[in-house]
C-alpha positions as CSV (number, residue, x, y, z in Angstrom):
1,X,0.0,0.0,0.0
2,X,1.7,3.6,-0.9
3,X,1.9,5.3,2.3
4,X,3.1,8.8,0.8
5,X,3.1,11.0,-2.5
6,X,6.3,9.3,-4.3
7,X,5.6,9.1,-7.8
8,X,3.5,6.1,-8.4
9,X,4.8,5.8,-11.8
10,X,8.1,3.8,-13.3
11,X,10.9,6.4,-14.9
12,X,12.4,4.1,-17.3
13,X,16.6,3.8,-18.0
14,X,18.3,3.2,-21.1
15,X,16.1,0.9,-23.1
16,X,18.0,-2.1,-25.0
17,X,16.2,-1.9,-28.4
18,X,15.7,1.4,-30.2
19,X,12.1,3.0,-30.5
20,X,10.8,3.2,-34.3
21,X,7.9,5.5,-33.8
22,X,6.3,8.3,-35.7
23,X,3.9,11.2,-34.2
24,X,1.3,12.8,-35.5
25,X,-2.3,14.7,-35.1
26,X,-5.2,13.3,-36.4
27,X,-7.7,15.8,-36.9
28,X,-10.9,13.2,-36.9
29,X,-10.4,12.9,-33.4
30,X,-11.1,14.8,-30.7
31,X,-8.3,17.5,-29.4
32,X,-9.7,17.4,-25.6
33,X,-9.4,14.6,-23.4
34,X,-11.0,14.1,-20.3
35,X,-8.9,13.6,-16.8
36,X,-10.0,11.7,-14.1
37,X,-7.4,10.9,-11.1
38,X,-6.5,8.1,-8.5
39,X,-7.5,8.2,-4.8
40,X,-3.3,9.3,-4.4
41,X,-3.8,12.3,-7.3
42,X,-2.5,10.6,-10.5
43,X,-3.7,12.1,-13.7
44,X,-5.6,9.3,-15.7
45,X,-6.4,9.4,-19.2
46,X,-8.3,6.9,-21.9
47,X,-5.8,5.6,-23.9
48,X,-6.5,3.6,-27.3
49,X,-3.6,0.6,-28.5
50,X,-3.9,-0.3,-31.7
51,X,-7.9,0.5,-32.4
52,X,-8.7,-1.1,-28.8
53,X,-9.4,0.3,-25.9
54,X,-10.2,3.0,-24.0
55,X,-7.8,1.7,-21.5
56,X,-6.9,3.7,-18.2
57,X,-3.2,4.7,-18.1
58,X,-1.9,7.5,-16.1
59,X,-0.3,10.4,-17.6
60,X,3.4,10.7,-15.9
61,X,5.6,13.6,-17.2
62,X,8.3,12.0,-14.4
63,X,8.7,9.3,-16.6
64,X,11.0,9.1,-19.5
65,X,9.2,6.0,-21.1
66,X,5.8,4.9,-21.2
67,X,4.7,0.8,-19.5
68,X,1.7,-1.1,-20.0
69,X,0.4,-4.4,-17.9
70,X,2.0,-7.4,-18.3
71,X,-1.6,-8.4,-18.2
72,X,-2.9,-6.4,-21.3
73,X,0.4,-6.6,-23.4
74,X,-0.5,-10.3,-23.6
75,X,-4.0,-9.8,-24.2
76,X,-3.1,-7.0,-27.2
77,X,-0.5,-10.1,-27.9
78,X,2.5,-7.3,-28.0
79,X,5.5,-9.8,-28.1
80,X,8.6,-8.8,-25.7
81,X,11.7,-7.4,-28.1
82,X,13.9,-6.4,-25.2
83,X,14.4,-6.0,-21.5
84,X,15.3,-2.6,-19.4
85,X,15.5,-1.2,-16.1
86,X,12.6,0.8,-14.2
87,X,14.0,3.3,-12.1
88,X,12.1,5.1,-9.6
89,X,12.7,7.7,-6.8
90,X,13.3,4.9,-4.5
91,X,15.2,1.8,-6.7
92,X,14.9,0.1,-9.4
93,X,13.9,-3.6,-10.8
94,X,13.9,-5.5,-14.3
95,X,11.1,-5.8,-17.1
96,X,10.4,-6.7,-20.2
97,X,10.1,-4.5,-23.1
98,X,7.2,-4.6,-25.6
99,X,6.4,-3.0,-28.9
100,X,2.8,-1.6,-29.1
101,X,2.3,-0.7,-32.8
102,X,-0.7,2.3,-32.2
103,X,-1.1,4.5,-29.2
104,X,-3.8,7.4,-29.6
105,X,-4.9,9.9,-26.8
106,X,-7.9,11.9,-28.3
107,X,-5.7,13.5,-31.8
108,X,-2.2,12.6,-30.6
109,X,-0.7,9.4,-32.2
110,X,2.1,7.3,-31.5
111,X,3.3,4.8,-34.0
112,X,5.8,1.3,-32.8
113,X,5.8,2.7,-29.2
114,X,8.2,1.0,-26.9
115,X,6.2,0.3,-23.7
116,X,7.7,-1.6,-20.4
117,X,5.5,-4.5,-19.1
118,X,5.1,-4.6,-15.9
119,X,4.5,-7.7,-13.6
120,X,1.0,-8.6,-12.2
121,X,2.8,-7.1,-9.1
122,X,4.1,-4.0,-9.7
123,X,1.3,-3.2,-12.0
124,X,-1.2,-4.1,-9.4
125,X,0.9,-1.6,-7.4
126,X,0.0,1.3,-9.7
127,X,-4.0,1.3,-8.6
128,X,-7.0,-0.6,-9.8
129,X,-8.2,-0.5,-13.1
130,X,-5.0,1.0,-14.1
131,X,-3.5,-0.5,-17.5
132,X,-0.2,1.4,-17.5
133,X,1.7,5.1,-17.8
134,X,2.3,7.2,-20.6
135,X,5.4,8.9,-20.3
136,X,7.9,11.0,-22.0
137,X,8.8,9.2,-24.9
138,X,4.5,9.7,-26.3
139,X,4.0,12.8,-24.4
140,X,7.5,15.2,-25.5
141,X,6.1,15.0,-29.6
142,X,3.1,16.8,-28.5
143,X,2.3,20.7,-27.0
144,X,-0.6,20.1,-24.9
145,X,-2.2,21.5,-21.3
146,X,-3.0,20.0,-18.4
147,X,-6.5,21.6,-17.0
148,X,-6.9,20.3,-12.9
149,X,-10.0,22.6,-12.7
150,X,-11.6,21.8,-15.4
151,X,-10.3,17.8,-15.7
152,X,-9.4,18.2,-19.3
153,X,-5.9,17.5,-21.5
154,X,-5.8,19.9,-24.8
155,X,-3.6,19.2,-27.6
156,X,-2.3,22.5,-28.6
157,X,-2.4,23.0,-32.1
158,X,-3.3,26.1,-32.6
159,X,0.3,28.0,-31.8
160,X,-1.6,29.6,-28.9
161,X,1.2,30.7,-26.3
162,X,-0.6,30.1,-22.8
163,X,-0.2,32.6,-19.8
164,X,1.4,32.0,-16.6
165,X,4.9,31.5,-15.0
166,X,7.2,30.7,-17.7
167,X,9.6,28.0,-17.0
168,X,12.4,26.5,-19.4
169,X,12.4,22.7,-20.0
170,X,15.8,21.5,-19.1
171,X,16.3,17.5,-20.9
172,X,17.4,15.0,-18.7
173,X,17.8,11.5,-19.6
174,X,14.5,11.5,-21.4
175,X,12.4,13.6,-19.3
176,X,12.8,17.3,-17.9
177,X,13.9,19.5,-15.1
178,X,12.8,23.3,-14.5
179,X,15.6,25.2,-12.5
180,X,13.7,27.4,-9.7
181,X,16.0,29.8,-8.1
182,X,15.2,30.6,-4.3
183,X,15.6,33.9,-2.4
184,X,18.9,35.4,-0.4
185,X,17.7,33.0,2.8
186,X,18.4,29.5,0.8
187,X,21.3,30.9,-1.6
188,X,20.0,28.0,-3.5
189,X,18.5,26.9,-7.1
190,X,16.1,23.7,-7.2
191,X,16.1,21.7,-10.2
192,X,12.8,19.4,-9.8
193,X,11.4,17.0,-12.0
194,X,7.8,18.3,-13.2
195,X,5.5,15.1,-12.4
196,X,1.9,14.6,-12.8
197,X,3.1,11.5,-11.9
198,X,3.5,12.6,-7.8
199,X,0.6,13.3,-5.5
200,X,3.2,15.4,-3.8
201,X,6.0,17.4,-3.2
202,X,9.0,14.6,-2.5
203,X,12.6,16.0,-2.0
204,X,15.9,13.8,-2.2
205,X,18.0,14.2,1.0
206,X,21.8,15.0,0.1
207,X,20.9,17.5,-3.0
208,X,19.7,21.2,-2.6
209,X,16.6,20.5,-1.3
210,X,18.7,20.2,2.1
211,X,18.8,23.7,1.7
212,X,15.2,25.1,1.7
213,X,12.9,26.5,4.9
214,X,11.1,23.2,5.8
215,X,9.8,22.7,9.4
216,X,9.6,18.3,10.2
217,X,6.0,17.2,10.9
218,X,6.3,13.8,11.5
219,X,8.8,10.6,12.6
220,X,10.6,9.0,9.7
221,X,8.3,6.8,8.2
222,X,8.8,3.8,5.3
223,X,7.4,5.0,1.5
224,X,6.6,2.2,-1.0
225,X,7.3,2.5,-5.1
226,X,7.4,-0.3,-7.6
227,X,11.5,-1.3,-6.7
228,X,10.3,-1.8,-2.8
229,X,10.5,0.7,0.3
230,X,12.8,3.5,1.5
231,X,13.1,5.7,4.4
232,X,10.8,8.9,4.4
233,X,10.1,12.2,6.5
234,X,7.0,14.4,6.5
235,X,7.7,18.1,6.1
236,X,6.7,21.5,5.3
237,X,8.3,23.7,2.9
238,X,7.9,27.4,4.3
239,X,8.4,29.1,0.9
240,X,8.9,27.4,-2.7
241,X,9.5,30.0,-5.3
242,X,8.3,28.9,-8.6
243,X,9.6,31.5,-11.0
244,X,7.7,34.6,-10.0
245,X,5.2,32.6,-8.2
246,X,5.9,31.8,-4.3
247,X,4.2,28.9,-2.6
248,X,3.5,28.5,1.0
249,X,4.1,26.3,3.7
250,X,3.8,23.1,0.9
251,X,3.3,19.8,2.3
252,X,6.1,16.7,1.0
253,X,8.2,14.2,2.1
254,X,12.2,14.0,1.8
255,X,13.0,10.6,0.6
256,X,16.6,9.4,1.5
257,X,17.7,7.6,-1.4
258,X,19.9,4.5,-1.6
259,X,23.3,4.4,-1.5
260,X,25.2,5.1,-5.0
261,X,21.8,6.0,-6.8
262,X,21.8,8.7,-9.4
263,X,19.1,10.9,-9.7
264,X,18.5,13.8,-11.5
265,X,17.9,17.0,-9.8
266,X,16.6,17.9,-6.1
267,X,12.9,16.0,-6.4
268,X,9.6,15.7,-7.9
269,X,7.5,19.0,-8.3
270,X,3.7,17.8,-8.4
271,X,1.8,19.4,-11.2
272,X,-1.1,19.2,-9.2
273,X,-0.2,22.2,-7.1
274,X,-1.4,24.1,-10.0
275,X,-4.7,25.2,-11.8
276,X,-3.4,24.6,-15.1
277,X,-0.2,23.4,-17.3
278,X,0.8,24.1,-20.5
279,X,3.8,22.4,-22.2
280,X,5.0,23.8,-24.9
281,X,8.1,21.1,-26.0
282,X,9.1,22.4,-29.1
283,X,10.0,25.8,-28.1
284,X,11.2,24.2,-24.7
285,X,9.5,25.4,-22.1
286,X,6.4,25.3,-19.8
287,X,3.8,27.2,-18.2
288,X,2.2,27.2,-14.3
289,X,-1.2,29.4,-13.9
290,X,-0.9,29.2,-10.1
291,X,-4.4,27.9,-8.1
């Protein structure tokens, strides 16, 4: 059972086969989506594979590559054509790789999509009725915008530059970073993952984050992913400055990571924490409209 907001979803390593894939709009199909969400805050989406479907896959902008069920791979009959390591914030285990010919979300289209099939286990872990995660490698060919108040994904193809806090897209091993300098108390800049992925702020101890106004709330605790369970904390961050937008007294967790893991950047920032999101990947760079 997850016991705190880590990201629920798998951010897939170095893949041993090469994805073959093509994107593209189709214009027959609808350009808004509807979002539902998991009792811990996942975005969920209805995702079609290969003209079946709607399955329920969360959307995870955490994750560099997308996963499916080991369940439904063999039901679509998606043969294995490799094996990788899942990484998550808290360790990492070994799965197959499949090829999934079609994904389509609404007007966005993925062709020979590499997908990771996950064990009844660990997809069991992600929440019932949930078929897998679409990550990075479908979601980065596409400008789209994550509406929380209105429970809607756009594809944006209209050129239409959204308004908010702008924030450059920084790649990292097939996902992104946003670089959020603090004020003159923390002499510090976090570098967080931007995950719809996370039902929560979670901060890496021994990185940056060590650095920022947070007041402990709670004993250390144990924190549960897909690779097993790590040591957690429950905290409050006083002040998170998000470009020109400052957030109070946030609720997370620092996560002490194991020894000799490599992780990119300071945490997970939640995507949740705002009204609406707007990626807009080709010019490299995202937008916040704060709640």
């Amino acid at each position: 059972m997850k016991t705190s907001p880590i990201a629920a979803t798998a951010v897939l390593v170095l893949f041993a086969a090469t994805s073959v894939w093509a994107a593209r709009a189709d214009r027959t199909r609808p350009t808004h989506v509807p979002l539902s969400s998991t009792q811990h805050g996942e975005v969920v989406i209805p995702v079609f594979i290969e003209g079946q479907g709607p399955y329920r896959f969360i959307l995870d902008t955490g994750s560099s590559h997308s996963a499916i069920s080991e369940t439904l791979a063999t039901a679509l009959g998606a043969a294995p054509v490799a094996k990788a390591p899942v990484a998550t914030a808290v360790g990492s285990i070994l799965s197959a790789v499949v090829r999934l010919q079609e994904v389509e979300v609404g007007s966005a289209q993925v062709e020979s999509l590499l997908a990771t099939a996950l064990p009844r286990d660990a997809a069991d872990w992600l929440g019932d009725g949930i078929n897998g995660v679409l990550g990075q490698d479908f979601l980065s060919q596409f400008d789209y915008t994550l509406d929380y108040r209105s429970l809607r994904l756009s594809w944006n193809d209209s050129g239409q530059t959204e308004k908010g806090v702008r924030l450059a897209l920084e790649p990292s091993h097939g996902r992104f970073l946003v670089h959020l300098p603090q004020d003159d108390r923390c002499h510090c800049a976090m570098r967080l993952v931007p995950d719809s992925g996370a039902s929560g702020v979670v901060l890496f101890t021994g990185t940056e984050a060590d650095q920022l106004p947070i007041d402990t709330i709670g004993a250390p605790m144990r924190v549960s992913s897909l690779a097993g369970t790590r040591t957690a904390r429950r905290v409050t961050v006083r002040k998170l400055i998000v470009g020109s937008a400052t957030l109070l007294d946030v609720p997370a967790v620092t996560v002490v990571l194991p020894e000799g893991t490599t992780q990119d950047g300071a945490g997970l920032l939640p995507l949740s924490l705002f009204a609406r999101v707007s990626f807009n990947h080709h010019d490299g760079y995202m937008t916040v409209q704060p709640r």
